[in-house]
C-alpha positions, 0 to 999 in steps of 0.5 A: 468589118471596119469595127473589127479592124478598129479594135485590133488597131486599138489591141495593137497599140495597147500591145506597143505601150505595154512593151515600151513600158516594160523596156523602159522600167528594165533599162531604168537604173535601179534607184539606192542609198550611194552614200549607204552602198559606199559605206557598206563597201567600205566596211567590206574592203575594212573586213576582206582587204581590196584582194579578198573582195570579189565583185560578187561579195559587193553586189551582195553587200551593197545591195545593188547590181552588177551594173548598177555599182559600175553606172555609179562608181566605175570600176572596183579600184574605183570604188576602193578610192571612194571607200578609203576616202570615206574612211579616212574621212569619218573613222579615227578622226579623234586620233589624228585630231588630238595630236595636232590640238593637244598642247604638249608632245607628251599629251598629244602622242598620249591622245594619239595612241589611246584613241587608236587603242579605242579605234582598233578595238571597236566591235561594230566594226571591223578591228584594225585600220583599213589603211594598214590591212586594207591591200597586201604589200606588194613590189613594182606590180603593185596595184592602185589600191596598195599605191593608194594606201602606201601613200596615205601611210606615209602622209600619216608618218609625215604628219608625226614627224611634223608633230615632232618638229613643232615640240622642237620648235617649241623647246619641248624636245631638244634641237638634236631630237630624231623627229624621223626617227620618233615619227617611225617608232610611232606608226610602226607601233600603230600599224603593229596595233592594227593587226593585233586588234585584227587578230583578236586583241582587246581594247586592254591589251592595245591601251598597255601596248600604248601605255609601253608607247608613252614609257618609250617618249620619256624614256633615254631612247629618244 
């Protein structure tokens, strides 16, 4: 009797092991990639826009769990910051580049449209900009994701206009010179490119959109 009872003792505790086991591998987060997970988000929302992602299409995408995508990035408007933040970090960097570092203003909103031409057009990723497509306009209901990429707009229109500003400073433009104005002209013709590209335009079209661009500098406009 004493063996027997030994032996169910034995079973049980076994039975407890096995059960805490199991509890512990389902409460353990599932372990992945973040960097790769936000990356594939961020080509997600780069393809849908923030309002056309549900959570069902970035489980999907990313590869993870529900719980496991609010664990390591806390909400979706959340995880939309970190996506643009990784967008704006790692795509086009070459257009901002060359306006600051090429010498003249001619070259430099040259560079600035061309390599914008060749970023719109790429075919392994999305065509267009994030930060122009990424969420629709909205008014004073806006949410974060277009607040967010309202003032990531207007950081790039300030960073035209002190390009400008320095050709000024520089006597290549007059002292009179609209750099607002020339500022404006340019984002608008890089948002108009965004969504051309995002409705179908080719490399060629958008290189003869900037091509027109660059006429517009040299030309009585400005």
């Amino acid at each position: 009797m004493a063996r027997l009872a030994n032996a169910g003792q034995a079973i049980y505790m076994l039975i407890d092991i096995e059960m805490d086991c199991a509890m512990a591998t389902r409460g353990r987060p599932r372990s992945f990639d973040r960097q790769d997970a936000l990356r594939r988000a961020m080509n997600l929302f780069w393809e849908k826009g923030f309002e056309g992602t549900s959570m069902p299409d970035l489980t999907e995408a990313m590869g993870i769990a529900s719980p496991s995508l609010y664990a390591a990035f806390g909400s979706k408007e959340a995880l939309f910051h970190e996506a643009v933040e990784l967008y704006q970090a790692t795509v086009g960097t070459e257009i901002w580049q060359a306006l600051e570092d090429e010498p003249t203003i001619a070259v430099a909103i040259a560079a600035f449209l061309m390599n914008t031409a060749k970023a719109y057009s790429q075919t392994a990723t999305p065509r267009g900009c994030l930060i122009v497509l990424g969420a629709r306009p909205a008014g004073e209901a806006s949410h974060t994701a277009c607040d967010d990429l309202k003032a990531r707009r207007a950081e790039n229109l300030a960073r035209l206009r002190r390009r400008f500003e320095r050709a000024v400073e520089e006597s290549e433009l007059p002292p009179d010179f609209d750099c607002m104005g020339a500022a404006a002209f340019y984002a608008s013709l890089q948002h108009g490119m965004s969504i051309m590209a995002r409705d179908g335009a080719d490399a060629a079209t958008l290189e003869g959109i900037a091509a027109g661009g660059l006429r517009t500098l040299a030309g009585p406009a400005f």
